[in-house]
ROMAR-550888 format. One line per field, with one value per residue (C-alpha): residue number from 1; chain; x, y, z. Coordinates in steps of 0.2 Angstrom, whole numbers. Last residue first. Layout:
N
seq [NUM | ...]
mol [A | ...]
c1 [X | ...]
c2 [Y | ...]
c3 [Z | ...]
//
This chain:
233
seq [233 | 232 | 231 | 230 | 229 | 228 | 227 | 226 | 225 | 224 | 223 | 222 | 221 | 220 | 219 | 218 | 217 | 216 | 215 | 214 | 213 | 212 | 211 | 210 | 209 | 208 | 207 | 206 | 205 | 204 | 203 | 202 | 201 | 200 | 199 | 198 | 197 | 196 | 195 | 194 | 193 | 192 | 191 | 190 | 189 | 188 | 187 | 186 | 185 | 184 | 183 | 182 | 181 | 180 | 179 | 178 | 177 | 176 | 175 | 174 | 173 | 172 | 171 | 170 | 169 | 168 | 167 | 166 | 165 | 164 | 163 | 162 | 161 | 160 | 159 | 158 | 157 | 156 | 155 | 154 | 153 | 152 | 151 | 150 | 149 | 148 | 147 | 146 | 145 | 144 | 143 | 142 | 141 | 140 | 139 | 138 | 137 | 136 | 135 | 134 | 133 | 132 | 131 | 130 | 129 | 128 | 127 | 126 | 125 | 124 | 123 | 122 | 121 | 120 | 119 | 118 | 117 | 116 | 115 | 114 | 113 | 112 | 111 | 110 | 109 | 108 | 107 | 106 | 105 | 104 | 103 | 102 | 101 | 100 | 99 | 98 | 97 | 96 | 95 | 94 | 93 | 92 | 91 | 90 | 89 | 88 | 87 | 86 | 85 | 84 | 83 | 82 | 81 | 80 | 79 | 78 | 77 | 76 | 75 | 74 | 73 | 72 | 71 | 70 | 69 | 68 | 67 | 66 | 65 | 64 | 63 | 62 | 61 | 60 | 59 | 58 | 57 | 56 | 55 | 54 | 53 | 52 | 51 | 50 | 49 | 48 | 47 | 46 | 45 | 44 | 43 | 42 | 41 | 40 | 39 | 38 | 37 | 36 | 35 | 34 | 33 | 32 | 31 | 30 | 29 | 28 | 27 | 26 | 25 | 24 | 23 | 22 | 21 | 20 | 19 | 18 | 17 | 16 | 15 | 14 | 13 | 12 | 11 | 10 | 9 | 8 | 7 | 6 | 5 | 4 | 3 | 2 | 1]
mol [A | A | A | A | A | A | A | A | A | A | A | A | A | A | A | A | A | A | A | A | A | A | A | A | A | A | A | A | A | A | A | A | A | A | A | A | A | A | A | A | A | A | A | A | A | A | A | A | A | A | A | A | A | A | A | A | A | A | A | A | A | A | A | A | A | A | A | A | A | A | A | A | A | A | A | A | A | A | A | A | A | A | A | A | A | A | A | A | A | A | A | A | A | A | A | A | A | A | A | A | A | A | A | A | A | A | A | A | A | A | A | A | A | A | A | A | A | A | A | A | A | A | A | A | A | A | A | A | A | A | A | A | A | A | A | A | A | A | A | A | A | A | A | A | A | A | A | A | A | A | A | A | A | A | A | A | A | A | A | A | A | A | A | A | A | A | A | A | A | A | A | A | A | A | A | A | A | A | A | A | A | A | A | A | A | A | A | A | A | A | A | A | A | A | A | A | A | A | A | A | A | A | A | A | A | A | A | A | A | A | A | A | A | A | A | A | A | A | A | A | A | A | A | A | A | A | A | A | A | A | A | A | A]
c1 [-259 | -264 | -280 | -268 | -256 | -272 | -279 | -264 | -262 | -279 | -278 | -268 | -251 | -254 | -257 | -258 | -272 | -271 | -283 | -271 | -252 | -252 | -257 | -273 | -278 | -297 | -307 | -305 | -295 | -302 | -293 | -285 | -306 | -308 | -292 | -298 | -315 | -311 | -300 | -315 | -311 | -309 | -300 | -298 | -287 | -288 | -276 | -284 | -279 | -280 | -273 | -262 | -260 | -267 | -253 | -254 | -243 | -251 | -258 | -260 | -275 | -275 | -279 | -295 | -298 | -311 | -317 | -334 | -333 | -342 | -338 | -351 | -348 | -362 | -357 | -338 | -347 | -357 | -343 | -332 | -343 | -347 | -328 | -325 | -341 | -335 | -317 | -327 | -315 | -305 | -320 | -328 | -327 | -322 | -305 | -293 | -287 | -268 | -259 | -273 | -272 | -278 | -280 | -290 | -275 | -278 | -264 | -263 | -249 | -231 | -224 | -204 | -198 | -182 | -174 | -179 | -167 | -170 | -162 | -168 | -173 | -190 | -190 | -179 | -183 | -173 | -180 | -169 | -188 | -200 | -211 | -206 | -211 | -229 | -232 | -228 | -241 | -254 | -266 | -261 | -271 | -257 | -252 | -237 | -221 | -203 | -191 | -181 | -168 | -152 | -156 | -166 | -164 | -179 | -177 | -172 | -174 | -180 | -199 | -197 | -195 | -187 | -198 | -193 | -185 | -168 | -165 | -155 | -174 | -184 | -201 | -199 | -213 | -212 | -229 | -237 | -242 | -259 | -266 | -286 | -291 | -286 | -283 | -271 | -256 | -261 | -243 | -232 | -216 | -217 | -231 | -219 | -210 | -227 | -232 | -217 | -220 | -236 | -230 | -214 | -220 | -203 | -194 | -182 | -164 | -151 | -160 | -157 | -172 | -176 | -196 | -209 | -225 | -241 | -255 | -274 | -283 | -272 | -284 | -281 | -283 | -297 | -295 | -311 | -322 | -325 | -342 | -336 | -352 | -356 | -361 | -365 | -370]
c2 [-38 | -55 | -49 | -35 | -49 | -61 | -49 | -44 | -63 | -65 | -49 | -56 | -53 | -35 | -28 | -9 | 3 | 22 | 34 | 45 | 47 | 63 | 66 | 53 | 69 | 65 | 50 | 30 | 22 | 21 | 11 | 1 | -5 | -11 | -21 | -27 | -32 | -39 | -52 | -55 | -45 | -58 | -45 | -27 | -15 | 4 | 17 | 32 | 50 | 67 | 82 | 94 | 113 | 124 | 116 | 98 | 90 | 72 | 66 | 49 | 38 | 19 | 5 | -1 | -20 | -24 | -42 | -44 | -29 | -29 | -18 | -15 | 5 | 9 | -6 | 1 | 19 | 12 | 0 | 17 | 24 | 13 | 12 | 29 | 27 | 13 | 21 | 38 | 49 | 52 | 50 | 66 | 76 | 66 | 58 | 58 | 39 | 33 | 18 | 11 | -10 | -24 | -44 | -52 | -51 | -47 | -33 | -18 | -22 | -13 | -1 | 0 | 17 | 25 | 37 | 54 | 64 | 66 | 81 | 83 | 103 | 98 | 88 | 97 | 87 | 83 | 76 | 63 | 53 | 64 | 72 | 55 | 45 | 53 | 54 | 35 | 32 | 42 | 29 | 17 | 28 | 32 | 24 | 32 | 23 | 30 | 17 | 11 | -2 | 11 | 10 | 28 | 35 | 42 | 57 | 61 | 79 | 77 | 82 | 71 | 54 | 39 | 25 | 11 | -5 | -2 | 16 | 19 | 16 | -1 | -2 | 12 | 22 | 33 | 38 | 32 | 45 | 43 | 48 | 42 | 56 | 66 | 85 | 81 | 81 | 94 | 103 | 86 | 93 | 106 | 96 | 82 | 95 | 99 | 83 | 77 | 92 | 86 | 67 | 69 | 66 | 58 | 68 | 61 | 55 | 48 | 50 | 42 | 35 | 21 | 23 | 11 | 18 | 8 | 5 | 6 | 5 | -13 | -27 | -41 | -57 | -66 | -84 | -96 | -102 | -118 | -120 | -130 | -134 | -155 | -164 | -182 | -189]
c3 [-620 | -622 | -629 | -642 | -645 | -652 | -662 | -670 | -674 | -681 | -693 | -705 | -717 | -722 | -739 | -742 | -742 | -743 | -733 | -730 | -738 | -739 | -757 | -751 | -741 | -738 | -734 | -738 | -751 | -770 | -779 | -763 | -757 | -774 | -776 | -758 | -764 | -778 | -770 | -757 | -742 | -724 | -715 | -710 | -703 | -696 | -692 | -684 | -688 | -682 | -689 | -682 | -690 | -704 | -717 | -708 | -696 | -694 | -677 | -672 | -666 | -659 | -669 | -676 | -681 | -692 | -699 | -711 | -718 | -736 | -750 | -762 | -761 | -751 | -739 | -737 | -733 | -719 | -711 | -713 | -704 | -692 | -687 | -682 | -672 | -664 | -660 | -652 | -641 | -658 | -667 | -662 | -676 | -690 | -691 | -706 | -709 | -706 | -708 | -717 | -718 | -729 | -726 | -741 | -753 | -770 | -769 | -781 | -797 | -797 | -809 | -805 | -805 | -809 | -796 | -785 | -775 | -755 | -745 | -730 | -722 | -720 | -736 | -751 | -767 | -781 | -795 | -806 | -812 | -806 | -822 | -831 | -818 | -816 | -836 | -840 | -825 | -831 | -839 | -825 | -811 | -799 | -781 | -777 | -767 | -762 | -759 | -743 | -748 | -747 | -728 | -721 | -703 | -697 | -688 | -673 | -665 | -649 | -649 | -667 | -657 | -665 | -667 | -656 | -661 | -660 | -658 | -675 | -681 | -684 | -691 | -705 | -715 | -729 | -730 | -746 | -760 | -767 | -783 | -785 | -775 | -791 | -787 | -772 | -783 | -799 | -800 | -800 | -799 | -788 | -782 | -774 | -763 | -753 | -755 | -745 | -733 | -727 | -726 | -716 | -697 | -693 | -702 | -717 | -716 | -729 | -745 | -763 | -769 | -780 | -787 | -782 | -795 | -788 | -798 | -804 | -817 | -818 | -813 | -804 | -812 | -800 | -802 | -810 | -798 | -800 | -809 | -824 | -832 | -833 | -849 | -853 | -868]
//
């Protein structure tokens, strides 16, 4: 007889505790630096946003504006400038997904003075992707003059929880408007996850004020060429 045990690995199925709601909206404009008042408007309808740091509501964000290729600048009024594509996107725990929609499908929500009205959704899986990016992460004291100390922490908290960094790259910081004033952020991506690993990492996000859109972790196509650019640069 002769018997050999299947040791390929078999494929990671990505789990479902977890997803993303990616509802039709109907908006024309938006602020630039939305994300306060977006939750703001969002608990009217959802009372216990912010509660659960396991609910997070992406920032709506644009590449392109009706400037070309540069971001429109608040300090002169522009906002961004929505296409009929853009959606609105919350991460939910699966077990209250059916309650999320259902509190905002047809809601209509006054954003800084924009009007934005809330369709049907679409449930969609996390990533397995090994490449995954935070637009913005709250700052500790002293991490907006400190970039490797930002990132030690997160390299610290990532190893408590099983996750191990292997490839980081930081970006530069940003402020969001908050209720008690500015609050400072650094985006931050990193590379080389195991699939479990990056599902992991997209459950829980990093730090506070996932209701506006911090801490949240979305796929990205590599870290290598962002790398390159920024040595050439």
């Amino acid at each position: 007889m002769f018997w050999q045990e299947d040791d390929r690995p078999k494929a990671f199925k990505v789990p479902d505790d977890v997803i993303d709601l990616v509802f039709d909206i109907q908006c024309r404009e938006l602020p630039v630096d939305h994300q306060h008042d977006l939750a703001d408007a969002l608990r009217k309808h959802l009372p216990t946003l912010g509660d659960d740091e396991r609910v997070g509501v992406h920032s709506i964000h644009l590449a392109g504006s009706q400037n070309g290729w540069e971001r429109p600048d608040p300090r002169l009024g522009q906002k961004l400038i929505l296409s009929r594509r853009t959606k609105l996107t919350l991460r939910v725990p699966k077990d209250s997904a059916n309650e999320v929609q259902q509190a905002l499908n047809g809601a209509r929500l006054d954003i800084g003075g924009c009007s934005l009205t809330i369709g049907g959704a679409k449930e969609k899986p996390l990533s397995s992707q090994g490449t995954v990016f935070s637009r913005y992460v709250v700052l500790e004291d002293g991490e907006d003059q400190d970039e490797n100390a930002f990132l030690q922490r997160v390299v610290d908290l990532l190893n408590g929880r099983g996750i191990r960094v292997r490839k980081a790259l930081c970006g530069k910081t940003a402020e969001v408007a908050g209720a008690d004033g500015p609050i400072l952020t650094r985006s931050i991506m990193l590379a080389d996850l195991t699939a479990e690993e990056s599902v992991r990492l997209q459950e829980q996000g990093i730090g506070p004020l996932r209701h506006m859109g911090c801490g949240i972790f979305i796929p990205h196509k590599g870290i290598d060429a962002v790398k390159k650019s920024e040595d050439d640069s």
